[in-house]
Structures are given as C-alpha cells and as structure tokens.
C-alpha positions in Angstrom: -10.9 5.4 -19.9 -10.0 8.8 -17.4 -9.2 7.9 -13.9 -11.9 10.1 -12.1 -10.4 13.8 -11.0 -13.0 13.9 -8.2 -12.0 15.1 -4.3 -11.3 11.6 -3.7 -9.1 10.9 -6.5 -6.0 9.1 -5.9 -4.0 12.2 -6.7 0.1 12.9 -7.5 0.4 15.6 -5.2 -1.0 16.4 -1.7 -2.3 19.4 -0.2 -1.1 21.3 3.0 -3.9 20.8 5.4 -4.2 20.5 9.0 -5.6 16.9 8.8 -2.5 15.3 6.5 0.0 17.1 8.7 1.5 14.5 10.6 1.5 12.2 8.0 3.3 14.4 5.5 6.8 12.9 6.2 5.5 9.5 5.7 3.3 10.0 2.7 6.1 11.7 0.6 8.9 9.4 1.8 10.1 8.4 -1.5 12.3 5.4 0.0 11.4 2.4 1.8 8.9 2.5 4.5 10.3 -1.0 5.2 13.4 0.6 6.0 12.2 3.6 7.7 10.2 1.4 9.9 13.3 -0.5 11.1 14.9 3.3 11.8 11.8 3.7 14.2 12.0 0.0 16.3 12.0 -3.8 16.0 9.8 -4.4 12.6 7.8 -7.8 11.8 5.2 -8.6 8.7 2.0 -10.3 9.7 0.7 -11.8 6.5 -2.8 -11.6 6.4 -3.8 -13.1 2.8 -1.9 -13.6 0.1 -4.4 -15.2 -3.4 -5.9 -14.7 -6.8 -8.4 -12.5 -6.5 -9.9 -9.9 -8.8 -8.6 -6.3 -8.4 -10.3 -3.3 -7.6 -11.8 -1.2 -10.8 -9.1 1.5 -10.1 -6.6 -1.1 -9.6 -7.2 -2.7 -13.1 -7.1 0.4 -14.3 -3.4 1.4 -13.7 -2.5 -2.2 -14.0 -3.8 -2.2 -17.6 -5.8 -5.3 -17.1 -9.3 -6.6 -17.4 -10.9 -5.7 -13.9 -12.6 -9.4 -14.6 -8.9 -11.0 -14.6 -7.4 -12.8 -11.5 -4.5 -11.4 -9.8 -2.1 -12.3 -7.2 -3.3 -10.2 -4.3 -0.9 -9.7 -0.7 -2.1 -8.3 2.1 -0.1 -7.5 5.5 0.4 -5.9 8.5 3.8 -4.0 9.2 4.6 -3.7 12.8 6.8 -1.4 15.0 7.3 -2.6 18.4 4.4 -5.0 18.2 2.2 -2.3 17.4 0.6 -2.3 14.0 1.6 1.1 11.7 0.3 0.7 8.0 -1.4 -1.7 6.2 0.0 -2.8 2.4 -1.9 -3.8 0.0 -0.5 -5.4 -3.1 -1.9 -6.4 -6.3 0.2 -8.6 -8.9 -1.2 -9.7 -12.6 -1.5 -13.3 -13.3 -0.1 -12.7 -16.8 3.1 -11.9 -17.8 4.1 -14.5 -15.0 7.8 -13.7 -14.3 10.4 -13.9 -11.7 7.9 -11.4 -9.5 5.4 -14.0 -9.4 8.1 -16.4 -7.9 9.0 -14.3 -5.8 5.8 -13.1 -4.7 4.8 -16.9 -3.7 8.1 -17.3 -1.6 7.5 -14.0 0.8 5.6 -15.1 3.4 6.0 -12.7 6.4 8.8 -10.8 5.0 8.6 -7.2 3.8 8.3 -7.0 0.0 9.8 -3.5 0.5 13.0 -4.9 1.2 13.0 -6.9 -2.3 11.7 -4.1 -4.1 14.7 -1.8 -2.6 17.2 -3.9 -3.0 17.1 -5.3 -6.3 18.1 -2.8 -9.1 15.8 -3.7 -12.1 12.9 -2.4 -10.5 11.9 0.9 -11.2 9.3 2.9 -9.2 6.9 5.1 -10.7 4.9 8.3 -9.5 3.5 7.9 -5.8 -0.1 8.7 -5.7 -1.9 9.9 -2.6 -5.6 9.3 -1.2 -8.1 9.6 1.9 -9.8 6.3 2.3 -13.4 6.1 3.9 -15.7 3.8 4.0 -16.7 3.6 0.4 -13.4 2.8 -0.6 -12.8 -1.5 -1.0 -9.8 -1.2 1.2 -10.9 1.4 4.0 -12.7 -1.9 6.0 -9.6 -4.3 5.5 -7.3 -1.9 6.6 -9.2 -1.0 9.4 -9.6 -4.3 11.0 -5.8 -4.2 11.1 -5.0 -0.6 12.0 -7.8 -0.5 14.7 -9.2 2.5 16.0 -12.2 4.8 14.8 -11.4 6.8 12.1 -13.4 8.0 9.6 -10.6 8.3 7.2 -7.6 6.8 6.6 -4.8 8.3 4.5 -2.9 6.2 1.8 -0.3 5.9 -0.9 0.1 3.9 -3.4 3.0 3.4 -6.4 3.5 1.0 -9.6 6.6 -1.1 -9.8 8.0 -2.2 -13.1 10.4 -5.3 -13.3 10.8 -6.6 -16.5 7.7 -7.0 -18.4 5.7 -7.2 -15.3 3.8 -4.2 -12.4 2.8 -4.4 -9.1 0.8 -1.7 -7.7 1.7 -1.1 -4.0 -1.1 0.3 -1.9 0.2 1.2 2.2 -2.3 2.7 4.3 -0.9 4.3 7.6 -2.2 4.0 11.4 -2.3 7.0 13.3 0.8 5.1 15.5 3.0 5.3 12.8 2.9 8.9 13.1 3.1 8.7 17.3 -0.7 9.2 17.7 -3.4 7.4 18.9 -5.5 5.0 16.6 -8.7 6.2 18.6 -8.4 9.6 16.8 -9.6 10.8 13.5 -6.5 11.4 11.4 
C-alpha cells in the first residue's frame, strides 16, 4: 500500500509559503521541542489520555500494523507559561511489548521528549510535515486543546525506533508557540 501523494499528504519537506512562515523554525527543529520549550519559559505536561485505542489508517500504516490492532495511544498538552503551545500525539503498538511500553505507562505528566532525547538507543527517523483541517482525526482533539479558530493547523510528526519497537510522534503547534494569537488562521 502507497501513502497518498495528495496536497494533504504528510510530506518530508515543506514549502516556502506565507502561511507556514512563522512556524518554519519550529516545524524543522530537528531537536527537542521539549527542550526548546523550556528555552522559551516555565514548561508543564497536561496529560489528557493515555489508552489502547486503534490508530489512525495512516498511523497503522507507517507503524506497520493492522489498523484493526490496539495500541497504546498518549495524548497531551505542552505548556509555556501556562499557556498551551502544541498538542502531541503519540501512538505506541501493543506488540513487540518492550521496555517503551514500561516506560510509556510510568509517564504521566512528564514530557516523553525528554526520554526520547536523552536516552541513546533511540533513533529518530525522517520528520514529516502536514496541514491539519477538519477532515483530519486529530484536527478536533488538538483543537479543543490549542483553542482558537483556525481552519488549519500545522503538524509534524516522526518514528522512533528502540529496540524492536516504534512510536510515531505526532505534535501539532498553537499559533502561541510561535508568539501569535490562537484567534488567527495560521
């Protein structure tokens, strides 16, 4: 199975328009946004849910998994100040249970940026890029958290590798993360 090359395709590479601007730094920002979060301000998790639950087709479909098959799915709020920034999505497989699963369970409202950056045997893969709107599954979670109006939200998403396990890493950014207001369409 092809992963769709349609306009709203994740993609591997972003274009230069007006609208991604602002978001540019923080889209490409290979590192932590867990630690460039704590550059800007005082940074907190809110966890919103963390349980099985079946992935999204196009989230299967990178995992390599049945899109029928439970996985460990983590949702939270990153904060800057108190105000909320991005949204992170993450899905973990069920099977090969691991030390990530462990792990995983024992978060709670910490960042799982700071575990995935600061233990070396995981290994990042290509950062992928996408506009969210409504039609997308996480374009109304994310919004209930972000806040605001917008009929687009932009997103990036990589797959970790630890051992024989992946977890795919979804963060969608508020317009405050990038200084703005929420109320705007990014």
């Amino acid at each position: 199975m092809r992963i769709s090359s349609r306009r709203s395709a994740w993609r591997d590479t972003l274009p230069h328009h007006a609208e991604n601007f602002r978001y540019l730094p923080w889209l490409r920002e290979g590192g932590s946004l867990t630690a460039r979060i704590q550059a800007r301000g005082r940074f907190a998790v809110r966890l919103l849910r963390q349980e099985r639950a079946l992935p999204t087709r196009d989230e299967a479909l990178v995992l390599g998994v049945n899109p029928r098959s439970f996985a460990w799915v983590r949702e939270v709020a990153l904060l800057c100040d108190g105000d909320v920034v991005a949204f992170a999505h993450t899905v973990l497989p069920c099977r090969p249970r691991g030390p990530l699963t462990r792990w995983l369970a024992r978060l709670g409202s910490r960042s799982l940026g700071s575990l995935l950056f600061s233990h070396v045997g995981f290994v990042r893969g290509k950062l992928n890029f996408r506009r969210l709107d409504a039609r997308h599954p996480l374009f109304d979670p994310a919004l209930k958290v972000i806040g605001g109006q917008p009929k687009t939200l932009w997103a990036r998403r990589s797959l970790f590798h630890f051992r024989q396990q992946s977890v795919l890493v979804t963060e969608v950014y508020s317009a405050a993360l990038c200084g703005a207001s929420t109320a705007s369409n990014p």
